[in-house]
Steps between C-alpha positions, in 0.01 A plus 500: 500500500176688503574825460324782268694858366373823529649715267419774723404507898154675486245620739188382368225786512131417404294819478141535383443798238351360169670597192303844490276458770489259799280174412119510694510188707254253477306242711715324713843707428477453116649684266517546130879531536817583687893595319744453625831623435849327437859612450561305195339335245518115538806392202206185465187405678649105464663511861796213413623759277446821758515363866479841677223621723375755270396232277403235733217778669441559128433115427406332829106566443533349171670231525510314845691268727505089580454655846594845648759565763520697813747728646578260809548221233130318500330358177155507425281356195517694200395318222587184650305369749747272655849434480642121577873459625557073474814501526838791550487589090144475421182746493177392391285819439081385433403808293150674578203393251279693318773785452475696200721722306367846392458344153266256674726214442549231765792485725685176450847353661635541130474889580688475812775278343582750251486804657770314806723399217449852332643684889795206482559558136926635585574431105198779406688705740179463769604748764306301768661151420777632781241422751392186403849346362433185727210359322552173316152480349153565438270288400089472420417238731139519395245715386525699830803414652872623393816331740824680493820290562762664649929431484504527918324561755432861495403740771185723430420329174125591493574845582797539219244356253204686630691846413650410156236293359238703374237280268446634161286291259722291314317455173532908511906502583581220232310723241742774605832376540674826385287794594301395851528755759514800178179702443387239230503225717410566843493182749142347556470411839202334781544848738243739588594739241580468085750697318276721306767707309827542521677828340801694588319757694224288705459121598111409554386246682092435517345264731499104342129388412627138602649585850367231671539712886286780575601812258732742599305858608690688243422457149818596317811591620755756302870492499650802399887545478664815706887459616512831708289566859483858466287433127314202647367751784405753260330290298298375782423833692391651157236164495680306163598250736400243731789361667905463432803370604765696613881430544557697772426425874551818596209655300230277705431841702430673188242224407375495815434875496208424154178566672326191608818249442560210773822295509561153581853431528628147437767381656710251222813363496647694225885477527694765285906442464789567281645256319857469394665298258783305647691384186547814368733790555484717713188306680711192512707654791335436853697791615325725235165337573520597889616815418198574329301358734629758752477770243001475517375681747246271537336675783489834340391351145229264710331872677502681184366264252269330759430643822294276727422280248822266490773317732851464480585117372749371735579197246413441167172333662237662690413380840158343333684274236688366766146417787479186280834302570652704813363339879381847627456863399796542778722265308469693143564858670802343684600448210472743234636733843828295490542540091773806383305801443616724283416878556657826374822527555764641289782399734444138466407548108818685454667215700352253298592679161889504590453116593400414095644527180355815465681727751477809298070430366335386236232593257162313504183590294202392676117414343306747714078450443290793412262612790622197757655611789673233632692545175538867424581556878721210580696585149530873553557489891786227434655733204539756738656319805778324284611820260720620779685138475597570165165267375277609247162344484325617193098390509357459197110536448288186398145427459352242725470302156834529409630420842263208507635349142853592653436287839354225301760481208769436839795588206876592571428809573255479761723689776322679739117512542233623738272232544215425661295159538160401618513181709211316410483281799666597829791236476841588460544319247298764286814742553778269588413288225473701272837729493697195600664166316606417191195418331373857552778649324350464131283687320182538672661469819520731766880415644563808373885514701566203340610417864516090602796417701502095600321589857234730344443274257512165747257748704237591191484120385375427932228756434381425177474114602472460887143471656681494810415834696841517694741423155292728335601837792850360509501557118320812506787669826830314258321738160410789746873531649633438174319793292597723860869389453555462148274772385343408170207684606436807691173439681324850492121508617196317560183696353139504589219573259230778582163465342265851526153465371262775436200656415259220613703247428654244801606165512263254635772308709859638546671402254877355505788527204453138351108638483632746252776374360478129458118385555340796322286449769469885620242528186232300725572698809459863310120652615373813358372763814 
């Protein structure tokens, strides 16, 4: 079920000031360096134990991939340069030679071997072992060579393990079994970039020595921590900043309007949702559960929070996830066209309401995220719409952190949450399978409605296992209609990501989200004017 969370659906803006003064570019775009702001501080720089894009962006340079993955679903060599398939359950991945970690050390199959069984660890509480539940085993099959066994057949394997598995060096994480990730023991990895300190204030990363590709054209790249737009864009106009990322879609104007900014805006498959706990009260109630669903105006929460820069999800799966399994483009919008919509309306909400155990309302307190949108917005607008039933909806503020330990954690009290997840291949399984079946509901795991009646699950088990194309979009339509019916989530928006560089600085190639986000391959594209 390869899916990533982000704490909090951002805009990512890359601007060029340097901290103080903007950096003199050198011979062939160079520079000396380039910060970049983030929202949050990573909680560690070991991804199994932060899986969020902050982090990944954060980590990707450092530590890289088996082999990267596109946004239409291709692999390419990372730092293996082939990948065998002999049989249904088997991968053979031939690792490069002659890689080097920044320490200088050699990259062996032992390296890879640990850090996969590190990202499947589920009894060190591995937040990334979700996606990769299916693997059986992994084995050093020689000095270059690592083969992964896997339980079934398993649809987009190489790209579930090319997103999870980031290789550390293993001599390096078994030295630090306890503190890897913290600021003592930051992960050594092969990437184009070292971690060259690690405080609460700033993250460093300088270019690698050992790199064995061509060096990136910036020499060290800052991360600086700044939850709020408005601060991030005074910081940068007054020149103590090079670049941020904002929470807010509807500031990219305001970015745009720095002097000398261009944006690139990626188009992602970013799927935000609310997520209800069905076995508890009130949530355990369809009745209540449609009545809230009537209660978001989606449409006015969607032009205020993003403008142009998002859709309306007609099913808790954007039309991209589904390109994969569905015969035609025509097929999937026939479809998601024919799902239940649910739009304001207080008559059916109030309808609804007298139809549950809960006639007269209900009190719910709701986690609402600090500076996220598609969780202050949602929570407040839906407050609002269902006080005149006799419902009070009480948010209550959260860091991204604490929402993030929350999420994870999946306890009793998990209720209601704004979610969002970043598929990491376009499959719907990266959705579908991860806020369906049984297995998912466990800490960890993102069935957050604890929601798996015997045809959903029947239906999660076919697309999990199947390599057959058509059993796979019959599985996908029977989870679709059921999350439209049953209402365990409330699909709210899919997001795009705007990029704005400035001040010289451009991007080589346009880049695309899983450049950012899950490559960290945006840091070769960046060119100083």
């Amino acid at each position: 079920m390869p899916a990533l969370v982000a704490a909090v659906v951002c805009t990512v803006v890359l601007a060029t000031a340097c901290t103080g003064s903007s950096t003199p570019s050198g011979p062939g775009g160079t520079a000396d360096s380039f910060t970049f702001a983030l929202p949050a501080a990573p909680i560690s720089l070991d991804v199994v134990k932060d899986f969020v894009g902050n982090t990944m962006q954060v980590v990707a340079p450092v530590t890289e991939k088996l082999e990267l993955v596109s946004e239409t679903g291709e692999v390419s060599p990372g730092l293996a340069a082939s990948v065998a398939e002999p049989d249904p359950t088997t991968l053979v991945y031939t690792l490069r030679p002659d890689v080097r970690f920044s320490d200088g050390a050699p990259l062996t199959s032992d390296d890879v071997v640990w850090s996969l069984k590190h990202a499947a660890d589920t009894a060190a509480g591995a937040q990334t072992a979700g996606n990769i539940t299916w693997i059986e085993s992994v084995t050093a099959t020689g000095p270059l060579e690592v083969t992964v066994r896997t339980t079934q057949p398993v649809p987009n394997a190489r790209g579930s393990i090319a997103v999870v598995g980031f290789v550390q060096q293993a001599a390096f994480g078994r030295a630090h079994p306890e503190d890897l990730g913290t600021p003592a023991a930051s992960p050594v990895g092969t990437g184009p970039y070292r971690i060259a300190a690690n405080t609460p204030d700033r993250i460093t990363l300088e270019r690698n020595p050992h790199f064995r590709g061509p060096a990136p054209r910036v020499a060290t790249i800052h991360f600086t921590f700044i939850p709020q737009d408005n601060s991030a864009q005074l910081a940068m106009r007054s020149g103590a900043l090079q670049g941020a990322v904002a929470s807010n879609l509807k500031t990219v104007d305001q970015w745009r309007a720095i002097p000398g900014t261009t944006p690139y805006e990626m188009p992602s498959l970013y799927t935000t949702f609310l997520t209800m706990d069905t076995t508890t009260a009130p949530l355990d109630d369809v009745h209540v559960r449609r009545a809230i669903a009537h209660s978001v105006d989606r449409a006015g929460v969607l032009s205020a929070g993003y403008g142009s820069y998002a859709t309306l999800l007609r099913g808790l799966a954007p039309p991209g996830l589904l390109a994969s399994v569905a015969p035609s483009t025509d097929a999937v919008d026939a479809f998601l066209d024919g799902l239940p919509q649910y739009d304001l309306d207080p008559a059916a909400a109030r309808d609804e309401l007298a139809r549950s155990a809960y006639p007269q309302g209900f009190t719910l307190d709701v986690p609402v995220i600090t500076g996220n949108p598609a969780s202050e917005l949602v929570v407040q607008n839906l407050a609002r719409n269902m006080a005149g039933l006799g419902v009070t909806i009480t948010p209550r503020p959260v860091t991204s952190s604490q929402w993030t330990s929350t999420v994870y954690a999946h306890g009793d009290d998990i209720g209601m949450q704004t979610m969002a997840l970043v598929p990491s291949i376009p499959d719907p399984s990266s959705v579908l399978g991860a806020v369906t079946g049984r297995e998912n509901i466990r800490p960890q795991g993102f069935n957050l409605a604890n929601w798996s009646p015997p045809a959903a699950e029947e239906a999660f088990r076919r697309l999990e296992t199947s390599t057959d194309r058509a059993q796979r979009w019959e599985a996908s339509q029977v989870l679709l209609r059921g999350i439209a019916e049953e209402v365990p989530y409330l699909p709210l928006f899919g997001l795009n990501t705007v990029a704005v560089l400035g001040d010289g600085f451009t991007f080589d190639r346009p880049p695309g989200f899983f450049d950012l986000y899950i490559n960290g391959s945006w840091v070769h594209a960046l060119t100083a004017g």
